[in-house]
N, C-alpha and C positions, 0 to 999 in steps of 0.2 A: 512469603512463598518459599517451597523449598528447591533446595539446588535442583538444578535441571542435571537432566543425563545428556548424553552426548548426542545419543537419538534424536532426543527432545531440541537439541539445539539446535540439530540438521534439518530436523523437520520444521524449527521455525525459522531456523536460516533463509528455505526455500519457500516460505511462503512470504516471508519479505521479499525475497527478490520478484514474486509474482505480485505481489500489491506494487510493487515500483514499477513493474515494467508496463501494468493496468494504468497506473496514474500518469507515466507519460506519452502512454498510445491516449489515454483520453483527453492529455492537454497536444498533443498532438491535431488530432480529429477536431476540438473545438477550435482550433485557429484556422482549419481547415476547409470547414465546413460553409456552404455561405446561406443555408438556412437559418438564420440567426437561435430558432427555437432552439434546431438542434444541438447549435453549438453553443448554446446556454444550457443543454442538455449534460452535452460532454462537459463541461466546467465541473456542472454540479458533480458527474461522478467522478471526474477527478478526484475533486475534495472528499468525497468520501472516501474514494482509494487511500488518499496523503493521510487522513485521520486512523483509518485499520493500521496502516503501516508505521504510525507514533503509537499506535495504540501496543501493535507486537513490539517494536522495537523499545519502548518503556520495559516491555515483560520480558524480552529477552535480557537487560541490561539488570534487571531484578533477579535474573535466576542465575547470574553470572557469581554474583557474591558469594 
């Protein structure tokens, strides 16, 4: 991948900060919750939140070099 702008860094900066703050209102809500579905609901998108956010934070650490 090529070097990222500075743009490009801010704009993925703040999309990490919104996958993180998704993944711990959803681990939040699942401990919360005492419909068991739903809060095997919230888990599950947690972990999708946690995975976009290794998934950017891999690409931002790539486009740092």
């Amino acid at each position: 991948m090529s070097k990222m702008t500075s743009k490009d860094l801010d704009v993925l900066s703040h999309v990490l900060t919104g996958e993180e703050m998704a993944c711990k209102k959803a681990r939040i809500y699942s401990h919360t919750l005492t419909d068991v579905a739903l809060a095997e609901e919230m888990e599950r998108v947690a972990a999708a939140h946690e995975e976009r956010f290794a998934a950017l934070y891999a690409m931002l650490e790539g486009g740092k070099a």
